[in-house]
TIRO-533142 format. One record per atom (N, C-alpha, C, O): atom name; chain; residue number from 1; x, y, z. Coordinates in nm, 2 decimals. Example, Ala and Ser with C-alpha at 12.3 -4.5 7.8 and 13.67 -1.06 7.14 Angstrom:
TIRO-533142
<node><atom>N</atom><kette>A</kette><nr>1</nr><c1>1.32</c1><c2>-0.57</c2><c3>0.78</c3></node>
<node><atom>CA</atom><kette>A</kette><nr>1</nr><c1>1.23</c1><c2>-0.45</c2><c3>0.78</c3></node>
<node><atom>C</atom><kette>A</kette><nr>1</nr><c1>1.32</c1><c2>-0.33</c2><c3>0.78</c3></node>
<node><atom>O</atom><kette>A</kette><nr>1</nr><c1>1.42</c1><c2>-0.33</c2><c3>0.85</c3></node>
<node><atom>N</atom><kette>A</kette><nr>2</nr><c1>1.28</c1><c2>-0.22</c2><c3>0.71</c3></node>
<node><atom>CA</atom><kette>A</kette><nr>2</nr><c1>1.37</c1><c2>-0.11</c2><c3>0.71</c3></node>
<node><atom>C</atom><kette>A</kette><nr>2</nr><c1>1.29</c1><c2>0.00</c2><c3>0.79</c3></node>
<node><atom>O</atom><kette>A</kette><nr>2</nr><c1>1.34</c1><c2>0.11</c2><c3>0.80</c3></node>
END
This chain:
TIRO-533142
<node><atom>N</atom><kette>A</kette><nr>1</nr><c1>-0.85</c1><c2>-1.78</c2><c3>0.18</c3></node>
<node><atom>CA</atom><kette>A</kette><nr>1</nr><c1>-0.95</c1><c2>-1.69</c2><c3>0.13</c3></node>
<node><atom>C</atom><kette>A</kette><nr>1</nr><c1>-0.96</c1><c2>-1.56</c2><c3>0.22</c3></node>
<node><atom>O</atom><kette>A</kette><nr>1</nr><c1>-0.95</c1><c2>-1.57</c2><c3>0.34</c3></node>
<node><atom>N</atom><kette>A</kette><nr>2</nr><c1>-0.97</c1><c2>-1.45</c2><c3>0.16</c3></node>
<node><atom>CA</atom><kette>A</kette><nr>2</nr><c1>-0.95</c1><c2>-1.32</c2><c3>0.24</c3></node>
<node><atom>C</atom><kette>A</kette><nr>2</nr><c1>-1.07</c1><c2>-1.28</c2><c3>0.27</c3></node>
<node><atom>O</atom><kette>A</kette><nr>2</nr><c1>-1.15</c1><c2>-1.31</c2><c3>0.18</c3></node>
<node><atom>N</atom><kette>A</kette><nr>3</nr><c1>-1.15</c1><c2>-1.22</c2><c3>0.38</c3></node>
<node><atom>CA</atom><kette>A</kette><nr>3</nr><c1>-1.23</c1><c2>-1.16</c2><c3>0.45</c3></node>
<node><atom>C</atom><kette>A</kette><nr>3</nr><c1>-1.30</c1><c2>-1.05</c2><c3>0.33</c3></node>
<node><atom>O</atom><kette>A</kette><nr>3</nr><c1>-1.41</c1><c2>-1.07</c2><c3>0.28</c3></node>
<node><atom>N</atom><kette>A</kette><nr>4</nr><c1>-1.21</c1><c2>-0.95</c2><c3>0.29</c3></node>
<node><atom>CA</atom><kette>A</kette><nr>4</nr><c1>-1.23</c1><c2>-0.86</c2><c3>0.22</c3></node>
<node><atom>C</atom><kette>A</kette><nr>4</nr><c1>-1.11</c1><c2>-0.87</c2><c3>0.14</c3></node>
<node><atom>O</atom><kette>A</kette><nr>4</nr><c1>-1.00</c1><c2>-0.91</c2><c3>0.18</c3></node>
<node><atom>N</atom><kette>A</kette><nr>5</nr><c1>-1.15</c1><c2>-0.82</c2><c3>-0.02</c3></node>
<node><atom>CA</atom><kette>A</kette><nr>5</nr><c1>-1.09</c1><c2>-0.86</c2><c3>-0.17</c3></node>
<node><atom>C</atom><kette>A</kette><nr>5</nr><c1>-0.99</c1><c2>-0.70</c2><c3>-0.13</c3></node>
<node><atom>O</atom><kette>A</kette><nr>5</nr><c1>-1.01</c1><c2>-0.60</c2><c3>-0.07</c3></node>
<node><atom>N</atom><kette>A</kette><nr>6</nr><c1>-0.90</c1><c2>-0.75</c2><c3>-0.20</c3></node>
<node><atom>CA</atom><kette>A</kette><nr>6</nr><c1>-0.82</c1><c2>-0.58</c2><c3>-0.18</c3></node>
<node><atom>C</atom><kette>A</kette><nr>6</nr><c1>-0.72</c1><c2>-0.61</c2><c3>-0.33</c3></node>
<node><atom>O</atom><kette>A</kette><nr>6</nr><c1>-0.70</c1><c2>-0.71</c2><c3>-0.38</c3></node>
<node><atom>N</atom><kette>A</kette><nr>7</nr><c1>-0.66</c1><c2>-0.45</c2><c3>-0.38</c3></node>
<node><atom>CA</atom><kette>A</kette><nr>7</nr><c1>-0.58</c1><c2>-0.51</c2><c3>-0.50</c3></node>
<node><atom>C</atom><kette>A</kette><nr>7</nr><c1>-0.43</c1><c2>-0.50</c2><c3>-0.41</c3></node>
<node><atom>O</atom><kette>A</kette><nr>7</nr><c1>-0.41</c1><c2>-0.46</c2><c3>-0.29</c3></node>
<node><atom>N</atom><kette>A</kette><nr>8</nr><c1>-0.32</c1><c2>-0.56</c2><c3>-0.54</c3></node>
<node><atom>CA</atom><kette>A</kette><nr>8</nr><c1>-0.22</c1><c2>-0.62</c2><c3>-0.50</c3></node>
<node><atom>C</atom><kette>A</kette><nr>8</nr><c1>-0.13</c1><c2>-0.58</c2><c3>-0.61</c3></node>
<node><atom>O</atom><kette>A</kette><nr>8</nr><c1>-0.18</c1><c2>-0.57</c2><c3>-0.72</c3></node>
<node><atom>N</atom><kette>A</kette><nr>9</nr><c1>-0.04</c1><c2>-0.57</c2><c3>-0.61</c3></node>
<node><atom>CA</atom><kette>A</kette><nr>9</nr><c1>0.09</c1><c2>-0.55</c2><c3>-0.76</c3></node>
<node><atom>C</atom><kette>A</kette><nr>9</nr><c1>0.24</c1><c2>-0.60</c2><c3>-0.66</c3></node>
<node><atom>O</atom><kette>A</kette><nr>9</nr><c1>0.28</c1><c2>-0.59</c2><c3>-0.54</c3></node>
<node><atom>N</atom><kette>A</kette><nr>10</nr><c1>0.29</c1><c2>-0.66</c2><c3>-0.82</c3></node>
<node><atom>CA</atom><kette>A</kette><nr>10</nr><c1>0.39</c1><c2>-0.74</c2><c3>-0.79</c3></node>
<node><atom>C</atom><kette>A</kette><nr>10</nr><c1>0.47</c1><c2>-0.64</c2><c3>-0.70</c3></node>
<node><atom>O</atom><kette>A</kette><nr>10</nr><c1>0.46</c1><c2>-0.52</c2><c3>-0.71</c3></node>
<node><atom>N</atom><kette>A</kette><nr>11</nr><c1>0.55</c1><c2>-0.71</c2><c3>-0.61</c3></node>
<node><atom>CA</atom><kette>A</kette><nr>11</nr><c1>0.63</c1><c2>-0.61</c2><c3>-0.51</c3></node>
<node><atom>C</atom><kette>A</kette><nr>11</nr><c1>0.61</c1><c2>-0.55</c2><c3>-0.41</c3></node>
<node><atom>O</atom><kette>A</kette><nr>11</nr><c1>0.69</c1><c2>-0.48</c2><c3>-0.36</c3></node>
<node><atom>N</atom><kette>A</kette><nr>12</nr><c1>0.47</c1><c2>-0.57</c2><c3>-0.37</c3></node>
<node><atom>CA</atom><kette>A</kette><nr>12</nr><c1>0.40</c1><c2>-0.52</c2><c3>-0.23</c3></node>
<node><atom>C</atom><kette>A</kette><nr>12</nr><c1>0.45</c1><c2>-0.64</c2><c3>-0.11</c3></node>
<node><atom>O</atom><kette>A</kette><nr>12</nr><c1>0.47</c1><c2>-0.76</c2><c3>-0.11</c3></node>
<node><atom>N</atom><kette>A</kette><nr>13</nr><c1>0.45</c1><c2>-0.57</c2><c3>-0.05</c3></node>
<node><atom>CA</atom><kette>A</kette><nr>13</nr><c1>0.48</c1><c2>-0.67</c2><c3>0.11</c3></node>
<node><atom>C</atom><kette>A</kette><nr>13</nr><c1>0.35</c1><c2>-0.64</c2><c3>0.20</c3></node>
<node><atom>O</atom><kette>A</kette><nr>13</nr><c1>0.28</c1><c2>-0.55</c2><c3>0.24</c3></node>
<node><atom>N</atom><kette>A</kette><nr>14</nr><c1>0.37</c1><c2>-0.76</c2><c3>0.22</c3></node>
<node><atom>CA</atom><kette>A</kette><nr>14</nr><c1>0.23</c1><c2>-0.78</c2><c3>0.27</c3></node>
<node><atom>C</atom><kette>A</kette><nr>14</nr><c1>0.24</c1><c2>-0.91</c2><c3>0.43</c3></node>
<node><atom>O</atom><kette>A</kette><nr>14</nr><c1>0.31</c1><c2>-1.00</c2><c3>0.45</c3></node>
<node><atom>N</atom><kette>A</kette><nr>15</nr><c1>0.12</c1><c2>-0.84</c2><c3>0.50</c3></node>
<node><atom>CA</atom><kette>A</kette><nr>15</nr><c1>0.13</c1><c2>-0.93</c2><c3>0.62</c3></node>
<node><atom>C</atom><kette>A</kette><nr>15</nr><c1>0.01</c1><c2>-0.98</c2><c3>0.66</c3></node>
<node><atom>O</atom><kette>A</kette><nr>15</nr><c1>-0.09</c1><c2>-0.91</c2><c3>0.65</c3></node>
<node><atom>N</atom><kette>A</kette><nr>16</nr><c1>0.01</c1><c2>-1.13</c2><c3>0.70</c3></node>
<node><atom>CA</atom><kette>A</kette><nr>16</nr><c1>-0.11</c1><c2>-1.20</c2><c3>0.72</c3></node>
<node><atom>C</atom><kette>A</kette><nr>16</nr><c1>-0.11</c1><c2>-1.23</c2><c3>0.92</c3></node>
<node><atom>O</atom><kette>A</kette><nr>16</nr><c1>-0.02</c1><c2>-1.24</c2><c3>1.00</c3></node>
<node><atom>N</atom><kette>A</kette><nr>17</nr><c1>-0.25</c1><c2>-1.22</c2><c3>0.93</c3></node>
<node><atom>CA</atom><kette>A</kette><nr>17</nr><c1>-0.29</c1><c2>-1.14</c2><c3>1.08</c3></node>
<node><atom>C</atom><kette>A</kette><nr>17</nr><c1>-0.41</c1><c2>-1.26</c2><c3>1.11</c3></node>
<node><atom>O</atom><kette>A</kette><nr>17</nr><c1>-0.46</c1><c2>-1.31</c2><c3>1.01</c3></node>
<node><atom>N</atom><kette>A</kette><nr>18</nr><c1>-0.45</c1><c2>-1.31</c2><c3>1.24</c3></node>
<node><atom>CA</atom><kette>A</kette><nr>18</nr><c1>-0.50</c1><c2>-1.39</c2><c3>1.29</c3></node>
<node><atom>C</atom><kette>A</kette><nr>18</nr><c1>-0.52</c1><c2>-1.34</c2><c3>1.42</c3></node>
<node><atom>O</atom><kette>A</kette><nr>18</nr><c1>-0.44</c1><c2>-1.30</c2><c3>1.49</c3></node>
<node><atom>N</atom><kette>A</kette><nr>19</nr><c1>-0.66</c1><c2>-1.34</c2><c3>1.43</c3></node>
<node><atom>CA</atom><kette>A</kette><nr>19</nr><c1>-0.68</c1><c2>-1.28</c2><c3>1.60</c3></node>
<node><atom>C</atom><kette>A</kette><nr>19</nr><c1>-0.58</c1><c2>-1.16</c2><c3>1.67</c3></node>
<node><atom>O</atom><kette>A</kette><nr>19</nr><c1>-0.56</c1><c2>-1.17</c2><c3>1.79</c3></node>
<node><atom>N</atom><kette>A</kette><nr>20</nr><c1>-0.54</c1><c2>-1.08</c2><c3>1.61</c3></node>
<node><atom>CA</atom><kette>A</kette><nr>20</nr><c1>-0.42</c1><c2>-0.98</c2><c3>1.60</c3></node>
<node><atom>C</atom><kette>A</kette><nr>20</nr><c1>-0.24</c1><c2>-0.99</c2><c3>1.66</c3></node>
<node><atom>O</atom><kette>A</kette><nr>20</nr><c1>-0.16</c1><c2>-0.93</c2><c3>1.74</c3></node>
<node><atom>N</atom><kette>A</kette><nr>21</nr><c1>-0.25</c1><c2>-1.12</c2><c3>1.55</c3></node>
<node><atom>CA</atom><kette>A</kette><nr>21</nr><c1>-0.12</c1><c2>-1.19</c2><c3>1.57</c3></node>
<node><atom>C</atom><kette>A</kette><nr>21</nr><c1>-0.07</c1><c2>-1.19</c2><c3>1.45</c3></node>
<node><atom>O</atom><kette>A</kette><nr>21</nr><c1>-0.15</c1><c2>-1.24</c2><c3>1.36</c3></node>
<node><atom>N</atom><kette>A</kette><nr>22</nr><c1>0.06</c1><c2>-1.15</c2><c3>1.40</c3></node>
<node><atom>CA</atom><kette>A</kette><nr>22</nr><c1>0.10</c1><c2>-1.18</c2><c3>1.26</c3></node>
<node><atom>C</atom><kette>A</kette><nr>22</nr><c1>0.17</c1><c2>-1.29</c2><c3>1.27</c3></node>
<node><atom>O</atom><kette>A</kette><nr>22</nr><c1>0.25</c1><c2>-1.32</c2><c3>1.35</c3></node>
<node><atom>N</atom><kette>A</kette><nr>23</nr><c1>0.12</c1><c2>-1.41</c2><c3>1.11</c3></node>
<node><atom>CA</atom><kette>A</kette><nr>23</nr><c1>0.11</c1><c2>-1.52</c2><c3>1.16</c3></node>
<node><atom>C</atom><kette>A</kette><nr>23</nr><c1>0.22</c1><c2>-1.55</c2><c3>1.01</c3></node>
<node><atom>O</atom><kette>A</kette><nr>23</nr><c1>0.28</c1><c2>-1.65</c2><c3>1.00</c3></node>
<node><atom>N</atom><kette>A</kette><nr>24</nr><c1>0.22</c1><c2>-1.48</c2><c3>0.96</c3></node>
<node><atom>CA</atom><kette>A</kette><nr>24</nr><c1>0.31</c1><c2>-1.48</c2><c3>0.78</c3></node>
<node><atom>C</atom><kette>A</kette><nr>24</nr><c1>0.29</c1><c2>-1.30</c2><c3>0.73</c3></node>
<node><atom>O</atom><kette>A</kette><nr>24</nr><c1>0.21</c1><c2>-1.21</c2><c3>0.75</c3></node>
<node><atom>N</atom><kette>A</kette><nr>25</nr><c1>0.41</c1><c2>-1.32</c2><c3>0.66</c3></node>
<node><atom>CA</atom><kette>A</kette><nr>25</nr><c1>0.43</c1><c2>-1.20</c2><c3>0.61</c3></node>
<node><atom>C</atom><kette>A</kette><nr>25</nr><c1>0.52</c1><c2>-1.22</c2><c3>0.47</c3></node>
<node><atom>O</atom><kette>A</kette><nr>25</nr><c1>0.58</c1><c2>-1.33</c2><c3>0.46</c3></node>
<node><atom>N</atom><kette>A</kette><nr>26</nr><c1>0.52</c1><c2>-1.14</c2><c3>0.39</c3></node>
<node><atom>CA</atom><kette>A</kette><nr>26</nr><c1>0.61</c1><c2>-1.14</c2><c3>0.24</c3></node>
<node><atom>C</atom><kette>A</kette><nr>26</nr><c1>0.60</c1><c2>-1.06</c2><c3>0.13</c3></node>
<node><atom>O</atom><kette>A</kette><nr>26</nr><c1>0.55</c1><c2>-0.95</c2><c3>0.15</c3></node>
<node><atom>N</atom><kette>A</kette><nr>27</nr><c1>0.64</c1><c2>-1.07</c2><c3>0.05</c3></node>
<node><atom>CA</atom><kette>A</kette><nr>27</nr><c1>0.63</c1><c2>-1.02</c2><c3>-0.10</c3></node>
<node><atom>C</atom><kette>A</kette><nr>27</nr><c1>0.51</c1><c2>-1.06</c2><c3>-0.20</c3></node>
<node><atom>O</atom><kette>A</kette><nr>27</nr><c1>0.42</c1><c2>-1.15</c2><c3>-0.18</c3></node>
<node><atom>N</atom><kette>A</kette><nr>28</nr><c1>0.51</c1><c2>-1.00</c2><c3>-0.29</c3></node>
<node><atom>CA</atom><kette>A</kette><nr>28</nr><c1>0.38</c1><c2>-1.02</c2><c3>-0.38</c3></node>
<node><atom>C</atom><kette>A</kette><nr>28</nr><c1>0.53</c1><c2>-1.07</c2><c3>-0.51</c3></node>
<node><atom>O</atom><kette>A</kette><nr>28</nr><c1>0.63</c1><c2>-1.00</c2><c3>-0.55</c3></node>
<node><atom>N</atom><kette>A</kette><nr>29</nr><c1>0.48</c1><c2>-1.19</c2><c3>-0.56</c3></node>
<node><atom>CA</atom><kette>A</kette><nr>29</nr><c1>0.63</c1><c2>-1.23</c2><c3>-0.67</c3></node>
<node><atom>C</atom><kette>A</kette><nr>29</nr><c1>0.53</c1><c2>-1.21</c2><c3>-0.81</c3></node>
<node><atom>O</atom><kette>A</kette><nr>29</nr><c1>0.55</c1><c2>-1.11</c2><c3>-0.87</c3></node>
<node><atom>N</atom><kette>A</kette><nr>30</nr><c1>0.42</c1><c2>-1.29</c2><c3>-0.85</c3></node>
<node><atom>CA</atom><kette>A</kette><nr>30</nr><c1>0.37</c1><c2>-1.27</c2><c3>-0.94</c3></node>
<node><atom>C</atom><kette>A</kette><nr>30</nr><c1>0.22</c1><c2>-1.31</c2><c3>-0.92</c3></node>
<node><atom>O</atom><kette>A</kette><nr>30</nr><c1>0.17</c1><c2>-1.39</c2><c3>-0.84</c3></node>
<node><atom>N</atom><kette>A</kette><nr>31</nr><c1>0.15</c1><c2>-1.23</c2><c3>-1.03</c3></node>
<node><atom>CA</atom><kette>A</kette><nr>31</nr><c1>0.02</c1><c2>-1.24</c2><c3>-1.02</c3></node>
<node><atom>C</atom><kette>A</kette><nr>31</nr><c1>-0.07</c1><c2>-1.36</c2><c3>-1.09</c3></node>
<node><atom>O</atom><kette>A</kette><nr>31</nr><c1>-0.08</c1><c2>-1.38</c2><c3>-1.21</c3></node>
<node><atom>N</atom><kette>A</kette><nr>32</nr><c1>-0.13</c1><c2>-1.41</c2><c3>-1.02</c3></node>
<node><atom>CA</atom><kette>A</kette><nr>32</nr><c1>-0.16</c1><c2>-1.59</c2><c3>-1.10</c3></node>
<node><atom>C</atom><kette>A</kette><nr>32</nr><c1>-0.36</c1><c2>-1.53</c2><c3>-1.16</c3></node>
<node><atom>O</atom><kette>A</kette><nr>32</nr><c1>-0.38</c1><c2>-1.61</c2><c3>-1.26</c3></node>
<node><atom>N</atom><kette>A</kette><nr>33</nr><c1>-0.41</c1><c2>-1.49</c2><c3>-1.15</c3></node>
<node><atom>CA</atom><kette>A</kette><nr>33</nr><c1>-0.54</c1><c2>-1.46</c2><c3>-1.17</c3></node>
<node><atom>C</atom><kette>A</kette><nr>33</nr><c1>-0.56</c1><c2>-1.29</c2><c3>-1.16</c3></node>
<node><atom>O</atom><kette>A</kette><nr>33</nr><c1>-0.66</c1><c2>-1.24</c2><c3>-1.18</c3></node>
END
C-alpha cells in the first residue's frame, strides 16, 4: 500500500524506497485497476 496515491502508465520505471534505501525497482507492464 502506498503512503501517497500517485498516477502510473504502462512503461514508467519506477523505484520502491524504505527508510531511504531502495529496496525494488522496475517497470510498470500493465494496469490491473
Amino acid at each position: 500500500e502506498l503512503i501517497a496515491p500517485i498516477a502510473m502508465e504502462q512503461g514508467v520505471r519506477f523505484a520502491i524506497r524504505e527508510g531511504g534505501r531502495t529496496v525494488g525497482a522496475g517497470v510498470v507492464t500493465e494496469i490491473l485497476a
